[in-house]
ROKOL-476585 format. One line per field, with one value per residue (C-alpha): residue number from 1; chain; x, y, z. Coordinates in nm, 2 decimals, m for minus. Example, Ala and Ser with C-alpha at 12.3 -4.5 7.8 and 13.67 -1.06 7.14 Angstrom:
BEGIN
nr (1, 2)
kette (A, A)
px (1.23, 1.37)
py (m0.45, m0.11)
pz (0.78, 0.71)
END
This chain:
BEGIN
nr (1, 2, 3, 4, 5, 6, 7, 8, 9, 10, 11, 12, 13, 14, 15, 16, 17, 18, 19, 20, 21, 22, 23, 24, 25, 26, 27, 28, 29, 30, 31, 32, 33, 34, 35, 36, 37, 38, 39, 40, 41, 42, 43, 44, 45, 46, 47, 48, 49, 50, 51, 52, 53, 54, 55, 56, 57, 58, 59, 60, 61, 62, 63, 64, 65, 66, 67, 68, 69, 70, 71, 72, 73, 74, 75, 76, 77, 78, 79, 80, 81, 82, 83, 84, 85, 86, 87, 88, 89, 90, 91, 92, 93, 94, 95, 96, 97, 98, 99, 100, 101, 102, 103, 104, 105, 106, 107, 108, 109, 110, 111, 112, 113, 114, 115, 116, 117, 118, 119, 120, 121, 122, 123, 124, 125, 126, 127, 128, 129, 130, 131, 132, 133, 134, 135, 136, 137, 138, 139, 140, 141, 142, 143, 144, 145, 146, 147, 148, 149, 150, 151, 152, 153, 154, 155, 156, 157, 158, 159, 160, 161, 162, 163, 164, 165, 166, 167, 168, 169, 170, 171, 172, 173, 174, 175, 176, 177, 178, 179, 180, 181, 182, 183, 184, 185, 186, 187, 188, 189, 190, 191, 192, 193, 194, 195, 196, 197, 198, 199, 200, 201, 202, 203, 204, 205, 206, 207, 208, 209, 210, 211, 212, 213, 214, 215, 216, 217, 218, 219, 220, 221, 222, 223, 224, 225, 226, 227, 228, 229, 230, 231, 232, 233, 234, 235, 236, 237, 238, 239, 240, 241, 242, 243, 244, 245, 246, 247, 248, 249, 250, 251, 252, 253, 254, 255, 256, 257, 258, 259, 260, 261, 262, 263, 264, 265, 266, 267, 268, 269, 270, 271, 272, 273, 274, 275, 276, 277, 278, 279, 280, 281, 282, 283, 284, 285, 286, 287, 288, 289, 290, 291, 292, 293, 294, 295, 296, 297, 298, 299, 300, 301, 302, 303, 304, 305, 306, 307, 308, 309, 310, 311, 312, 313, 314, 315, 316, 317, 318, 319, 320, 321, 322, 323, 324, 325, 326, 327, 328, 329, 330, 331, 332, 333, 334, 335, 336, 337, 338, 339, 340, 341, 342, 343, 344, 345, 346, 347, 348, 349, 350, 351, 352, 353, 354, 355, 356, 357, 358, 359, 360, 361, 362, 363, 364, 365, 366, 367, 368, 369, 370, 371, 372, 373, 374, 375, 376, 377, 378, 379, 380, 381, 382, 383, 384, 385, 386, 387, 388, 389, 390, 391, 392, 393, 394, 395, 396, 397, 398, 399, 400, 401, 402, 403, 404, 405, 406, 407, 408, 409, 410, 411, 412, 413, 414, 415, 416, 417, 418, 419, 420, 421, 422, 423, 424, 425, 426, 427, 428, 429, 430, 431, 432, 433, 434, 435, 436, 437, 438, 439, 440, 441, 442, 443, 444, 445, 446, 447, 448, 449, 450, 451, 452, 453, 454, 455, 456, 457, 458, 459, 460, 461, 462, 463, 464, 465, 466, 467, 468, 469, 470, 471, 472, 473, 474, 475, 476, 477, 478, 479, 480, 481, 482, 483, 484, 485, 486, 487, 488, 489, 490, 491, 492, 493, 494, 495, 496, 497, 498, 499, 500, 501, 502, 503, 504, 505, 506, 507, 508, 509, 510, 511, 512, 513, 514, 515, 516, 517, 518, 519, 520, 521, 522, 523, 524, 525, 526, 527, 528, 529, 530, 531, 532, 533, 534, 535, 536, 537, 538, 539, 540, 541, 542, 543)
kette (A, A, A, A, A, A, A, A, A, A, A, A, A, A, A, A, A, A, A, A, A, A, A, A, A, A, A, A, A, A, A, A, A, A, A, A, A, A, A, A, A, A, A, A, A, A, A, A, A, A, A, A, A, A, A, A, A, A, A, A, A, A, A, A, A, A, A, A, A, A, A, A, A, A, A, A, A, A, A, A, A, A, A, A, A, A, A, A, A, A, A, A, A, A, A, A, A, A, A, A, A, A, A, A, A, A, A, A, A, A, A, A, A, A, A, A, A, A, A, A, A, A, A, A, A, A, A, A, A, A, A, A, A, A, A, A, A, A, A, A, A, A, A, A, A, A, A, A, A, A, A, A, A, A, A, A, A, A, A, A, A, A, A, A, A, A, A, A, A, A, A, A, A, A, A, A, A, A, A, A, A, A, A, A, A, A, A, A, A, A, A, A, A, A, A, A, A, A, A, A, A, A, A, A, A, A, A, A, A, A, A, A, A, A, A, A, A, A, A, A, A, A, A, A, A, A, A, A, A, A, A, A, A, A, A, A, A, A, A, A, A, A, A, A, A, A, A, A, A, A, A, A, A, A, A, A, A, A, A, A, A, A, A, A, A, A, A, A, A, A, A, A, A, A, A, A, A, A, A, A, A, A, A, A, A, A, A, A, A, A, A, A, A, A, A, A, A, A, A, A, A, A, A, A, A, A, A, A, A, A, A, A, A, A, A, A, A, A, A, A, A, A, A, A, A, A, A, A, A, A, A, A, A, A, A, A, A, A, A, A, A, A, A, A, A, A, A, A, A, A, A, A, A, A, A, A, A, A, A, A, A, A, A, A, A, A, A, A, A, A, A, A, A, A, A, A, A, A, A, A, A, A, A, A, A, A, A, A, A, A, A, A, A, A, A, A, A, A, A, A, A, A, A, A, A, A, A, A, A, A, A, A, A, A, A, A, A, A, A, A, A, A, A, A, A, A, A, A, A, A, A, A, A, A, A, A, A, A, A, A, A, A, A, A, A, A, A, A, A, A, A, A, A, A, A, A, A, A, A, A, A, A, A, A, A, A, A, A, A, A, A, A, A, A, A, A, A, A, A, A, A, A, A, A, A, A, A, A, A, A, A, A, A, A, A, A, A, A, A, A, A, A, A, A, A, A, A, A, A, A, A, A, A, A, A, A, A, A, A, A, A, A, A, A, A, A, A, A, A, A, A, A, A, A, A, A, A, A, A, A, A, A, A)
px (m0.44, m0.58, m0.39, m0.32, m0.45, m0.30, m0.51, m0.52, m0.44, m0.47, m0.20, m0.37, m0.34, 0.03, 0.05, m0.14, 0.11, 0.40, 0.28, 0.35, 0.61, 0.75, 0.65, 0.25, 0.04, 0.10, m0.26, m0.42, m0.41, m0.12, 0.22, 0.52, 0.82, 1.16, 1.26, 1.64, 1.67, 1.53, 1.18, 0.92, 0.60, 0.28, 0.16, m0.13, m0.22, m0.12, m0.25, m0.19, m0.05, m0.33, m0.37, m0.60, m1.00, m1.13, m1.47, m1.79, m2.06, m2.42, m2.31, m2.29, m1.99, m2.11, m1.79, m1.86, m1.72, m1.62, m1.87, m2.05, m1.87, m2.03, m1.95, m1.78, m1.60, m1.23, m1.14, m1.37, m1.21, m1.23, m1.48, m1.19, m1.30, m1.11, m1.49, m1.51, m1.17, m1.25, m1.62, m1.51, m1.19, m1.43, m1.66, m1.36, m1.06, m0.73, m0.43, m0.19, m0.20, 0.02, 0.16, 0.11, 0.37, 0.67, 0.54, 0.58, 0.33, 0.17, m0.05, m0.44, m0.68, m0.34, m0.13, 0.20, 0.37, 0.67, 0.77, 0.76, 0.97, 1.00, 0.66, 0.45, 0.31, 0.21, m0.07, m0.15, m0.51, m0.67, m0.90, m1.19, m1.28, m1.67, m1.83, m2.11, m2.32, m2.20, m2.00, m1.62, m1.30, m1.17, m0.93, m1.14, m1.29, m0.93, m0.86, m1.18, m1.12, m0.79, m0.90, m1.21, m0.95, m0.72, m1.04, m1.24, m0.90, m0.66, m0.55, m0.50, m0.23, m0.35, m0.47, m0.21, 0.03, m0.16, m0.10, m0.42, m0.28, m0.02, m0.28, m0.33, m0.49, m0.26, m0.49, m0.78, m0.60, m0.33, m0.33, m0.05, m0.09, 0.04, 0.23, 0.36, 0.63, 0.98, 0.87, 0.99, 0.73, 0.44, 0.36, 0.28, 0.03, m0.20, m0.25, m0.43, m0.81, m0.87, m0.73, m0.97, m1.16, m1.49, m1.71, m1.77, m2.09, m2.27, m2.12, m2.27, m2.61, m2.59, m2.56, m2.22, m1.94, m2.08, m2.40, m2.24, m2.10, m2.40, m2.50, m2.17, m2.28, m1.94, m1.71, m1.55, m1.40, m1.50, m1.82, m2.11, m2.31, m2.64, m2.79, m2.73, m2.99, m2.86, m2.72, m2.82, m2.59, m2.45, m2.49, m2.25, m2.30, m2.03, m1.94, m1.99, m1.83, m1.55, m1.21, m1.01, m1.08, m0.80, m1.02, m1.30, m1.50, m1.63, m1.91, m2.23, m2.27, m2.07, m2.26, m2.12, m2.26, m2.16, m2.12, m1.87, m1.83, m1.52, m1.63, m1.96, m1.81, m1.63, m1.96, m2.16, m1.83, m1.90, m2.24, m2.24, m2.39, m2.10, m1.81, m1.52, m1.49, m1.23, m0.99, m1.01, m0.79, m0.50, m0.49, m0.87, m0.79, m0.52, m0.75, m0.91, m0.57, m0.73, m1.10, m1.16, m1.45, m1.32, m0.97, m0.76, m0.52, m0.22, m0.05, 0.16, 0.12, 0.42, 0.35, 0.53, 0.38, 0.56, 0.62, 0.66, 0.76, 0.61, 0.88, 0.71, 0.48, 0.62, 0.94, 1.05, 1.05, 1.23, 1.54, 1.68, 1.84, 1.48, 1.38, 1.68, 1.58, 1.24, 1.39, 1.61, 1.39, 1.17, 1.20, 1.08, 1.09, 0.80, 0.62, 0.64, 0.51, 0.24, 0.12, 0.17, 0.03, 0.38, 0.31, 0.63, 0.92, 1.06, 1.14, 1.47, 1.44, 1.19, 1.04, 0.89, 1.19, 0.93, 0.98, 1.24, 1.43, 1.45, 1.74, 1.80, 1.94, 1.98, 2.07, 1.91, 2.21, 2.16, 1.76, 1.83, 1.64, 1.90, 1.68, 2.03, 2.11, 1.78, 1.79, 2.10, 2.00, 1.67, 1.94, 2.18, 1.80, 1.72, 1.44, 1.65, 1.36, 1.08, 0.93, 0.55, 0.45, 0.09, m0.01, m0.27, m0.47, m0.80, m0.96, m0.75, m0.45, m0.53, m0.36, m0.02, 0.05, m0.01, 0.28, 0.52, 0.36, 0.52, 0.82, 0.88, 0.79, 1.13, 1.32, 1.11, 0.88, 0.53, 0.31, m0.05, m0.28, m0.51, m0.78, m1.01, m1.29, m1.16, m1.27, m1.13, m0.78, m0.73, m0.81, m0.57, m0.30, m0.28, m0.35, m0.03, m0.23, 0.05, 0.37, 0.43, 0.19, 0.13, 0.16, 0.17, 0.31, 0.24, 0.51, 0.58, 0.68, 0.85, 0.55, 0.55, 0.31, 0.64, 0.75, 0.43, 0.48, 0.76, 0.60, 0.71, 0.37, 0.17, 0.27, m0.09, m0.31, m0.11, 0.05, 0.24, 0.55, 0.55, 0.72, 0.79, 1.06, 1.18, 1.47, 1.60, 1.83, 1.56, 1.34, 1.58, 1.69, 1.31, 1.31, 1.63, 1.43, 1.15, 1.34, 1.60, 1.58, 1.52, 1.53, 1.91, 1.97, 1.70, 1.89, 2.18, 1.95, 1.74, 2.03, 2.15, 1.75, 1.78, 2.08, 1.94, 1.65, 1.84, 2.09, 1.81, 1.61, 1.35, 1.12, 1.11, 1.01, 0.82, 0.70, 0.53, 0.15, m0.10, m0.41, m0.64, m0.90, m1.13, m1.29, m1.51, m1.27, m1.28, m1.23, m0.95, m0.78, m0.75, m0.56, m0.49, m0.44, m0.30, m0.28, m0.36, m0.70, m0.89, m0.93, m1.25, m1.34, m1.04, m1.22, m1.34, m1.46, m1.23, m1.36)
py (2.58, 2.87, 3.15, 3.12, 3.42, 3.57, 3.55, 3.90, 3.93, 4.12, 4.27, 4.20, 3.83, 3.84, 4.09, 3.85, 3.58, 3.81, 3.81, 3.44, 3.45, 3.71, 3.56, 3.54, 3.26, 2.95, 2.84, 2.54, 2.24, 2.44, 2.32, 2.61, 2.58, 2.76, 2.92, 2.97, 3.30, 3.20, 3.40, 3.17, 3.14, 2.93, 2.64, 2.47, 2.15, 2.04, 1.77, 1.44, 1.33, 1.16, 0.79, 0.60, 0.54, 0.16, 0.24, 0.35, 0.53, 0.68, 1.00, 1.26, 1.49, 1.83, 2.04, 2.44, 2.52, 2.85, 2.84, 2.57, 2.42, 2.41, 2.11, 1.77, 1.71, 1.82, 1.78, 1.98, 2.29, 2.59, 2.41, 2.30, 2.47, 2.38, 2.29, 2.00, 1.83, 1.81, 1.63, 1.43, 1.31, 1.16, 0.94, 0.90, 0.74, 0.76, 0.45, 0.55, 0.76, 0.97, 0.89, 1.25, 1.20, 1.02, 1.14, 0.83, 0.70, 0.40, 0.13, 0.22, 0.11, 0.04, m0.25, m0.21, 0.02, 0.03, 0.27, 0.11, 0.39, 0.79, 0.81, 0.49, 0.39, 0.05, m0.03, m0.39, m0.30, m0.39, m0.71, m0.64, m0.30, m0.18, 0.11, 0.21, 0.07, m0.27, m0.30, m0.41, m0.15, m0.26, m0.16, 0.05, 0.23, 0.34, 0.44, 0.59, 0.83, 0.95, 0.98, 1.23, 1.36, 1.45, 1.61, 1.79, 1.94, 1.97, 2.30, 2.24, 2.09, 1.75, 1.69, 1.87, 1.59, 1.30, 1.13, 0.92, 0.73, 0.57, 0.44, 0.08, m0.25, m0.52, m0.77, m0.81, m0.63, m0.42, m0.09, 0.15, 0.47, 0.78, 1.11, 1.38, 1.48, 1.31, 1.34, 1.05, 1.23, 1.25, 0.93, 1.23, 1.35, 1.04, 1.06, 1.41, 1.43, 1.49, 1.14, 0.98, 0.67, 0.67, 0.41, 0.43, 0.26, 0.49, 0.82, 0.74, 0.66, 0.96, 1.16, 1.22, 1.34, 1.69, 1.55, 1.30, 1.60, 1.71, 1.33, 1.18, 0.81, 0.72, 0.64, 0.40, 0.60, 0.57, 0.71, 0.76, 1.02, 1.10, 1.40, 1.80, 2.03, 2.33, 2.64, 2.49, 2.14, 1.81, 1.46, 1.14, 0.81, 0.56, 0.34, m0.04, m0.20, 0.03, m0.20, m0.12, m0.33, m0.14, 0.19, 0.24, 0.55, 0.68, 0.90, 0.72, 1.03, 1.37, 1.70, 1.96, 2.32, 2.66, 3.01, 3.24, 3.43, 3.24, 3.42, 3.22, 2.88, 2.88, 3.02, 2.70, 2.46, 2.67, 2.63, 2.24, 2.33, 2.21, 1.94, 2.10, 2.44, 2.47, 2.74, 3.02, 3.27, 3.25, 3.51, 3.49, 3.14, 3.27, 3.42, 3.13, 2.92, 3.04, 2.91, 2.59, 2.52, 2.48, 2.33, 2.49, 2.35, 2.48, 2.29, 2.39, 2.23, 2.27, 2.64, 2.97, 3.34, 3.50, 3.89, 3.85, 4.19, 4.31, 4.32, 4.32, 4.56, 4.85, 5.05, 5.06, 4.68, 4.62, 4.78, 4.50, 4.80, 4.85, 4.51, 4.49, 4.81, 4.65, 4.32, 4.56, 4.76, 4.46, 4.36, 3.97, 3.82, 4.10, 3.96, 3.62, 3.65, 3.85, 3.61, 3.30, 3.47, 3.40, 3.02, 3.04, 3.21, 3.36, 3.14, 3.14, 2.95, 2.96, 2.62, 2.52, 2.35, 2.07, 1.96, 1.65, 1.86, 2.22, 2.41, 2.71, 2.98, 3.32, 3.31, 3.53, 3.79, 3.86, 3.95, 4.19, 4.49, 4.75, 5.06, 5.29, 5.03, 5.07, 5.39, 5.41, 5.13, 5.33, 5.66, 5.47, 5.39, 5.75, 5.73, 5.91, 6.13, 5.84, 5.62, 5.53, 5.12, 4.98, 4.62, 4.41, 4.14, 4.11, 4.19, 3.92, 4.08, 4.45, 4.36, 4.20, 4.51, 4.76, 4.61, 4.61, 4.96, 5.12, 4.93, 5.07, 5.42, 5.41, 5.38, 5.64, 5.36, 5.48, 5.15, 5.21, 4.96, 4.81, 4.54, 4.39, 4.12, 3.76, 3.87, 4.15, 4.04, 3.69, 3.94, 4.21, 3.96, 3.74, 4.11, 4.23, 4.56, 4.55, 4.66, 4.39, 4.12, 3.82, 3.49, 3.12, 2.83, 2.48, 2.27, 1.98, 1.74, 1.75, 1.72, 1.86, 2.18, 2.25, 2.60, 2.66, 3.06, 2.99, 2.78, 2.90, 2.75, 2.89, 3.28, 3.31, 3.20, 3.23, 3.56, 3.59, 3.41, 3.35, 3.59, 3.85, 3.56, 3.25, 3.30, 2.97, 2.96, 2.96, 2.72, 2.45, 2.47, 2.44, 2.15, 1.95, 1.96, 1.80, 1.55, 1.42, 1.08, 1.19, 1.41, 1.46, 1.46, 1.72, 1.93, 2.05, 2.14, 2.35, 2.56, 2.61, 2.74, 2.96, 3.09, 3.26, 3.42, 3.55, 3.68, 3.86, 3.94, 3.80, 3.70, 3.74, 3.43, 3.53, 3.27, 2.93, 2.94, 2.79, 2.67, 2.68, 2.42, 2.49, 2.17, 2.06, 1.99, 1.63, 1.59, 1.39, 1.21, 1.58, 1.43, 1.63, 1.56, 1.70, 2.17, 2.11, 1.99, 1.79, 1.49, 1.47, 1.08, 1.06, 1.26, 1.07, 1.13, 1.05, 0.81)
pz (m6.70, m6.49, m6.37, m5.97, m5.78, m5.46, m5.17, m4.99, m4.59, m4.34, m4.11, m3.80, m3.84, m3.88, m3.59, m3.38, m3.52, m3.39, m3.05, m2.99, m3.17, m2.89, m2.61, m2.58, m2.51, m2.73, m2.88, m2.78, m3.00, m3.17, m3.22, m3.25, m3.49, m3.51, m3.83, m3.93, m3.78, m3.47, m3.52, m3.39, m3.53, m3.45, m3.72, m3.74, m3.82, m4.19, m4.44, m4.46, m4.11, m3.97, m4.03, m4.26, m4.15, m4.06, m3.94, m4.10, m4.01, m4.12, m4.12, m4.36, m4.43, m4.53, m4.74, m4.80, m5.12, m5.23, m5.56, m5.78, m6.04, m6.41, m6.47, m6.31, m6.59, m6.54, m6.86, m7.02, m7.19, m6.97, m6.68, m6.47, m6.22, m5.84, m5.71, m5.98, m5.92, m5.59, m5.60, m5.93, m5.74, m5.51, m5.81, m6.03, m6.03, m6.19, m6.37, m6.07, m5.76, m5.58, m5.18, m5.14, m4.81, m5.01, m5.35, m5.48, m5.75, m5.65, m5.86, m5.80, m6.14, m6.33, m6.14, m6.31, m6.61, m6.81, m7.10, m7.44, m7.59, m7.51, m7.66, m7.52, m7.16, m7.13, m6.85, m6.70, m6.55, m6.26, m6.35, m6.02, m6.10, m6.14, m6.24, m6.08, m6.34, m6.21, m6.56, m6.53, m6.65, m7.02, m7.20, m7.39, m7.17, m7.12, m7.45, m7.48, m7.17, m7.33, m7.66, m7.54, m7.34, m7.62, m7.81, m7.48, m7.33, m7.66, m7.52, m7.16, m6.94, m7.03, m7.39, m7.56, m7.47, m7.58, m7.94, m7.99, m8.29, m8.09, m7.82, m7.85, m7.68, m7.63, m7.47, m7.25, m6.90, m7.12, m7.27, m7.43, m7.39, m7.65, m7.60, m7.82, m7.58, m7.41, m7.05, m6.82, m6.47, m6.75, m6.57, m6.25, m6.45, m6.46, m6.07, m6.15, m6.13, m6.49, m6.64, m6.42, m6.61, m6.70, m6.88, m7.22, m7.23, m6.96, m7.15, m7.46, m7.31, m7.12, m7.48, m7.49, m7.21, m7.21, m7.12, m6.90, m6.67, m6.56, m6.42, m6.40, m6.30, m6.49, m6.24, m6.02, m5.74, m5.38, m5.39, m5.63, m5.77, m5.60, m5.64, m5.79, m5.71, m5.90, m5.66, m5.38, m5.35, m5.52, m5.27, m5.33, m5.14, m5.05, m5.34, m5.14, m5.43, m5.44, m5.58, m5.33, m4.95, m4.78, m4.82, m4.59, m4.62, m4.25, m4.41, m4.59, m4.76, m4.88, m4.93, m5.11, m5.04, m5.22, m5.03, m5.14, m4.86, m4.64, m4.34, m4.38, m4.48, m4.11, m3.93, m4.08, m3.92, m3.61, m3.59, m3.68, m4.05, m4.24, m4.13, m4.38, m4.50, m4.80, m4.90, m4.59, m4.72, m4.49, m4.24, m4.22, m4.11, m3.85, m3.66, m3.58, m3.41, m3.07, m3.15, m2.98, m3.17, m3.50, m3.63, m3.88, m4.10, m4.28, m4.55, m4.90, m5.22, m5.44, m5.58, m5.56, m5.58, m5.85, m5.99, m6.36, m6.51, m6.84, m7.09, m7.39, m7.36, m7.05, m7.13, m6.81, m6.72, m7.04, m6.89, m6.70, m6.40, m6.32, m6.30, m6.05, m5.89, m5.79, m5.66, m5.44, m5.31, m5.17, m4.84, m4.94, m4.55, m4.48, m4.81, m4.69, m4.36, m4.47, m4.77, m4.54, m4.26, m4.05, m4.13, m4.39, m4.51, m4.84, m5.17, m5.26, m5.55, m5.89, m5.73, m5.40, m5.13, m5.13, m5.44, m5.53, m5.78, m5.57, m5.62, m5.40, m5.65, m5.38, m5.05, m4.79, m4.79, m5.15, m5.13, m4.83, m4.86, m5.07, m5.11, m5.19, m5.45, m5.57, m5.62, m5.76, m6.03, m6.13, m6.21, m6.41, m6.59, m6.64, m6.37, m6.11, m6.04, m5.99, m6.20, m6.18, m6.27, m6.29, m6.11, m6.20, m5.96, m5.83, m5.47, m5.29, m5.45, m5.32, m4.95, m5.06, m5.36, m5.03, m4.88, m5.17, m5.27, m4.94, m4.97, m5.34, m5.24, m5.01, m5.35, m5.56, m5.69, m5.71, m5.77, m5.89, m5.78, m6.01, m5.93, m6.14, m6.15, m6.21, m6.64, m6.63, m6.47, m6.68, m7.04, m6.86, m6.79, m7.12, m7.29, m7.13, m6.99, m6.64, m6.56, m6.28, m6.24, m5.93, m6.06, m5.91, m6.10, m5.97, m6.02, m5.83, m6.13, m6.39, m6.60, m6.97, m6.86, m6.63, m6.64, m6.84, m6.83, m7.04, m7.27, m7.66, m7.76, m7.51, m7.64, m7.86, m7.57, m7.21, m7.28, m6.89, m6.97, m7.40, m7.62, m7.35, m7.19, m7.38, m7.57, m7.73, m7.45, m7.15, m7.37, m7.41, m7.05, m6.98, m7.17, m7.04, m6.70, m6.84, m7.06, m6.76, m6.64, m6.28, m6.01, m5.92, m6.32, m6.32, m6.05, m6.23, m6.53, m6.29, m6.19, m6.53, m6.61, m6.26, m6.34, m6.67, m6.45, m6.21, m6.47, m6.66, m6.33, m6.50, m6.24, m5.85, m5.61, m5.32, m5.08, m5.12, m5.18, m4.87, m4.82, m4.49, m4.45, m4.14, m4.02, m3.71, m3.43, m3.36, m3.75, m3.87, m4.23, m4.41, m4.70, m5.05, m5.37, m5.68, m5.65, m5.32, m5.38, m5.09, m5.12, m4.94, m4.96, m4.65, m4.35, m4.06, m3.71, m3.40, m3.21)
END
């Protein structure tokens, strides 16, 4: 799993969000929504809202990425990069999918399922499904992608959960499936990109799945691999004997482009160069509400920005009146509408209020700025006469830890900002070299890799939540979330594991994370898949 980084903002975009919201002229093509405290703020359009495609066309759909991905294998160990879910998403495809509207899982290469026991997952497989090869899906293919799973990705948010030796073929069309861990929304985790199936018989004449990654003519998804010419761009065409009739795919072709700079991704939409341009940094994208020749779209993906506290390694944030002192002396509605650009308010809970088993644990009354009862925490804590704490982020990061560094110089809080390259800050945060860190979980199921900061296994490799947090106590309320049979069971076992972090201040919730996609205007069927990936195989042209 990576670490989530905060995108940095810039003030401008929210003040330029404050103006409609007192009064000035409503953007075209914008609608305008009222928050509880009757501040009004303008939204853009969001994902998945527009209705499916029925019409095709020659064109070709050209997506700026933020960087090339090493690989298009997902599940290779450390090359998981965002850049090669998204463009294997489109050439793969996965046992079940997710409505990402209802959140329901639906049937997609897999036509039914029923647990066997808390361990087993038996799959009745589609019986019509080609790889591009022209070869039909088996059963072992199946197996074959989990077991290479299980050995590629043993360490990640997949593979560590699989038990190959209880796999097993039952006939011709059925499959069972092993885990190591009681997890009833494990079957969530099939819908994401990196238990997509791929043929067994193409991988081993590639050389081997490694090998395979770099000419991934292994799948059966929508579209098919055509073309990478290194740094430069990576071609699919339409898949024309794609399984699934009630898909039709507008674009002949996709072309993926890399440029780091966002600024430039929306100058290419602009200028016609590109159709999509993926992951503007939100208030970059605000600026753009106005611009008639682009359209931007806003939409959250069931993750929360996070300050985890150092208590293993800093003095200071092992004193739980400091820890308190900090969460008083933030003003966390300013924090929210600068992260979200204005498009969204303050977390009051550990989770997204998206997700099916939210639990709001503070009200609004209780994370009112105190900065007198900040102060008067940090002398009880023998730092009456200031106390000076070290952050850790990257670039993007530098923006947000401005804000909270004024707001913590009101209660004799002097923050020290510290930015790093990407290296630099993922050594530095597993290293614990930080006195207050910004962190994003994705959790939108109750997947086994839930709550993965708190993870008692994780404490050798993912050092942000590990020793420095779980007690027995948190890790067994941890895991009666991810062992209940469903979400309102899930609930009250959610409460009892907020209940211990707000006890023990052991972690303050900030706002929910966003995404901006910038796409030409008359662009529609912006659809997402799992951390708020694209799911690019979706986008058509309005007629």
């Amino acid at each position: 799993m990576k670490l989530k980084r905060l995108v940095g903002l810039s003030l401008a975009a929210v003040m330029a969000l404050s103006m409609v919201a007192c009064g000035g002229k409503e953007p075209e093509g914008v609608t305008v929504s009222s928050k509880e405290d009757d501040v009004t703020v303008a939204v853009g359009n969001t994902a998945n809202s527009d209705d499916q495609n029925t019409t095709k066309s020659d064109e070709t759909l050209v997506v700026a990425l933020p960087s090339e991905p090493s690989s298009m294998a997902p599940t290779l160990v450390g090359e998981s990069e965002n850049e090669s879910s998204i463009i294997s998403g489109a050439i793969m495809d996965t046992l079940v999918a997710q409505d990402q509207v209802t959140g329901e899982i639906v049937p997609n290469l897999a036509t039914e399922w029923e647990w066997v026991d808390d361990y087993r997952l038996q799959l009745k497989l589609r019986d019509d499904v080609k790889f591009t090869d022209g070869s039909l899906l088996t059963p072992e293919d199946v197996i074959y992608t989990f077991e290479t799973l299980a050995t590629q990705s043993g360490n990640n948010d997949g593979g560590k959960f699989l038990d190959s030796s209880k796999n097993e073929i039952v006939d011709e069309h059925t499959v069972i499936l092993g885990f190591n861990t009681i997890a009833p929304d494990m079957i969530t985790m099939l819908t994401w990109t990196p238990f997509s199936i791929f043929s067994q018989e193409e991988v081993e004449a590639c050389g081997g799945y490694e090998a395979a990654s770099d000419n991934p003519i292994i799948g059966c998804g929508r579209y098919k691999f055509k073309e990478w010419v290194q740094g430069q761009y990576v071609t699919l065409e339409r898949n024309e004997d794609y399984w699934n009739t009630d898909y039709t795919g507008y674009f002949k072709e996709i072309k993926f482009t890399f440029t780091q700079d966002a600024a430039s991704r929306e100058m290419a939409v602009e200028a016609g160069d590109a159709t999509v341009a993926y992951d503007i940094p939100i208030a970059q994208a605000s600026t753009f509400l106005n611009n008639n020749n682009v359209k931007t779209s806003f939409y959250s993906f069931g993750q929360v920005y996070h300050i985890w506290m150092n208590i293993r390694d800093s003095k200071a944030m092992a004193e739980v009146k400091v820890r308190e002192a900090i969460d008083k002396a933030l003003d966390y509605d300013a924090i929210a509408a600068y992260a979200t650009g204005g498009q969204a308010g303050q977390a009051l809970g550990y989770l997204d209020d998206k997700v099916p088993f939210y639990v709001q644990s503070y009200t609004k009354e209780e994370r009112a700025q105190d900065i007198e009862g900040a102060k008067a925490l940090l002398e009880e804590a023998g730092y009456g006469d200031g106390l000076t704490i070290r952050s850790l982020g990257t670039q993007d990061d530098e923006g947000l830890y401005t804000v909270m560094q004024a707001q913590l110089a009101q209660a004799g809080i002097t923050l020290e900002i510290n930015t790093v390259d990407i290296p630099t800050f993922v050594q530095g945060a597993n290293g614990g070299d930080y006195d207050i860190i910004l962190v994003g979980e994705y959790l939108d199921s109750r997947n086994p890799s839930a709550y993965v900061f708190f993870d008692q296994k994780s404490i050798d490799t993912f050092n942000i939540g590990g020793d420095k947090y779980t007690t027995d106590e948190i890790w067994g309320a941890v895991q009666d979330v991810i062992k209940a049979t469903d979400n309102d069971a899930a609930k009250e076992k959610v409460a009892t594991l907020e209940e211990i972090m707000k006890r023990d201040t052991l972690v303050l919730n900030l706002c929910p994370q966003l995404r901006a996609v910038i796409t030409q205007p008359d662009i529609k069927g912006l659809s997402t898949r799992e951390r708020g990936f694209i799911d690019v195989t979706g986008f058509y042209r309005a007629s």
